[in-house]
C-alpha positions, 0 to 999 in steps of 0.5 A, spaced: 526 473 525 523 465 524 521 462 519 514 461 522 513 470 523 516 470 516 510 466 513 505 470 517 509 477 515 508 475 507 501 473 508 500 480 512 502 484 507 500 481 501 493 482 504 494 489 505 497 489 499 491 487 495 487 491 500 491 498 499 490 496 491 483 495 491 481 501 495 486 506 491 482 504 484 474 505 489 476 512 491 479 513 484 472 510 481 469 514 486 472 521 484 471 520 477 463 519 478 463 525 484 461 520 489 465 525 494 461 524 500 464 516 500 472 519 500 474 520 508 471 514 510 476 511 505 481 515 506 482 513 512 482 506 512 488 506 505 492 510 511 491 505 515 491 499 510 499 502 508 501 503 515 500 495 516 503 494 510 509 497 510 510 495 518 509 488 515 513 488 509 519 492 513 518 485 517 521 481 510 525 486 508 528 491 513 532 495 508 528 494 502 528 502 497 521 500 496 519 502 503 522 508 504 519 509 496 512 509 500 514 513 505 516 519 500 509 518 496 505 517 502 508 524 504 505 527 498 499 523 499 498 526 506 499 534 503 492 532 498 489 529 504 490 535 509 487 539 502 482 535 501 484 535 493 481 529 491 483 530 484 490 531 486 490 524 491 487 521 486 493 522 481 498 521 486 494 514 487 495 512 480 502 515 478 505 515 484 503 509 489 499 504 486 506 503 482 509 502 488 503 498 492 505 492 485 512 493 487 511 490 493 507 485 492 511 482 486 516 482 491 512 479 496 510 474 490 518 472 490 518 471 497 512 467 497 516 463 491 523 463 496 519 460 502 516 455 498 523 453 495 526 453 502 521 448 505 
């Protein structure tokens, strides 16, 4: 991968990072304040946020645990979601992926500082 689609690949991810992050701690909030009519719409979009985010990230580091650490948490994710038990994402979110989301991004953030040195 070049230099120039690597830049764009941390910048992505580091996006859907903090994306993915944010919107877990909203729909948590949410849950905690019985605002369930709000969840679905959110729900789809942390999906999609973490599908971008690990097609990005893979474009970093293809061989890197912490994708496939995602993928096993997005599993379980995914059978809460099916249930719409939203208790039970939300304590997927805060013990299980959102550990792995600042995960990500802190190797992101010594990519960033790899690039940085390399230019």
């Amino acid at each position: 991968m070049s230099n120039e689609n690597t830049i764009e690949s941390i910048k992505k991810a580091s996006y859907y990072c903090q994306s993915c992050y944010t919107s877990m701690e909203l729909f948590n909030d949410l849950v905690e304040n019985r605002k369930l009519e709000l969840l679905n719409p959110l729900l789809a979009k942390i999906i999609e946020d973490i599908s971008n985010l690990i097609r990005f990230y893979s474009n970093i580091n293809s061989q890197d645990l912490l994708i496939s650490d995602m993928n096993s948490k997005l599993e379980i994710f995914l059978d809460g979601y099916e249930n719409l038990d939203y208790y039970y994402i939300k304590d997927i979110f805060i013990y299980e992926m959102i550990p792995v989301v600042e995960n990500i991004f802190n190797e992101i953030k010594r990519n960033i500082s790899v690039q940085q040195n390399y230019n």
